[in-house]
N, C-alpha and C positions, 0 to 999 in steps of 0.2 A: 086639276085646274091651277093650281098654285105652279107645275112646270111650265103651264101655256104662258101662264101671267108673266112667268120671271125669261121667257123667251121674246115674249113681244118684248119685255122692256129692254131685253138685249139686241132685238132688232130697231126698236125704237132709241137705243144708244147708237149703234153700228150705224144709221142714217143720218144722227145727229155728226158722228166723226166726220163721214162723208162728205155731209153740203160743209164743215168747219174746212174742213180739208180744200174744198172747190171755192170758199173764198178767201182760205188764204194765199191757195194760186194764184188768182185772180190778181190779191191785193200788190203780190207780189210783182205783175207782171206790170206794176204800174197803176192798175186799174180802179175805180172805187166801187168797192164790194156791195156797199149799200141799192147802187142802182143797177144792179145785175144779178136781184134778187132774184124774178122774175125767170130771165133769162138762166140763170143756174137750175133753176128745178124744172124748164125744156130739155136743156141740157142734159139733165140727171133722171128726165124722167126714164131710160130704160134701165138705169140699176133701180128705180125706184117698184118698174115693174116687176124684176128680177128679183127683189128682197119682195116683195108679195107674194110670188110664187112658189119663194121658201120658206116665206111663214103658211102659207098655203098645203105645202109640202107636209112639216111638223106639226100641221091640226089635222093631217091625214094619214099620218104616221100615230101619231096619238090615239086616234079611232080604233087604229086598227090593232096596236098597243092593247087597247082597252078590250077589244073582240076577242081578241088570242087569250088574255087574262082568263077571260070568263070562260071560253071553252078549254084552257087547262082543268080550274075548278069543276065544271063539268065531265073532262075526262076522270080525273084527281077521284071526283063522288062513283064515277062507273066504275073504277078500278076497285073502291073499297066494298062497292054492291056485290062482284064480282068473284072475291075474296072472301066474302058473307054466304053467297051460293055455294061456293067451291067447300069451304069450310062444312058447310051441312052436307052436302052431297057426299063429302067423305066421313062425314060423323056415319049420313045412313047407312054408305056402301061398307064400313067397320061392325057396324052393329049386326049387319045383316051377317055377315061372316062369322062374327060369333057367334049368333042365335044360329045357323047353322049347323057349325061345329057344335055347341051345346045341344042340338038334336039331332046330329049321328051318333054323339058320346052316348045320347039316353039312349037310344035305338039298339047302339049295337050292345050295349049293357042289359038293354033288356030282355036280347036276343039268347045271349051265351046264358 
């Protein structure tokens, strides 16, 4: 939350440049900035739709950020379950092999 926060506020700086930027154009070209408030955010509405659709973007990048997270940990837990199987199953298939061998040792000992 604290990335989204510290994003908007850089998209809500990045907007602020923009309209400073389109009146100092303005001011520049002669013009008085004050009454072509209006007029500048017609103007600017399609960077303004454009920085929406990228803040848009990065709350949907974030999501998905967030989804990927949680199915590592999930993988991350199936690997160690995994490893917890594999571990026992070769504890069994050990043990069995010696109890085995410790009863052909008897067997054939008690044969001769």
């Amino acid at each position: 939350e604290a990335s989204m926060r510290s994003k908007s506020d850089m998209f809500e700086w990045a907007f602020t440049m923009l309209k400073n930027t389109a009146l100092q154009l303005s001011m520049a070209n002669g013009e008085n900035g004050e009454g072509k408030e209006i007029d500048l955010s017609e103007e600017m509405r399609p960077y303004l739709d454009e920085l929406e659709a990228i803040k848009s973007a990065f709350r949907s990048r974030e999501a998905k950020v967030g989804e990927m997270e949680q199915q590592l940990e999930t993988l991350k837990w199936s690997v160690v379950e995994a490893k917890k199987k594999k571990s026992f199953w070769t504890l069994v298939s050990s043990a069995t092999t010696i109890l085995a061998a410790v009863v052909s040792f008897a067997y054939a000992a008690r044969v001769r």
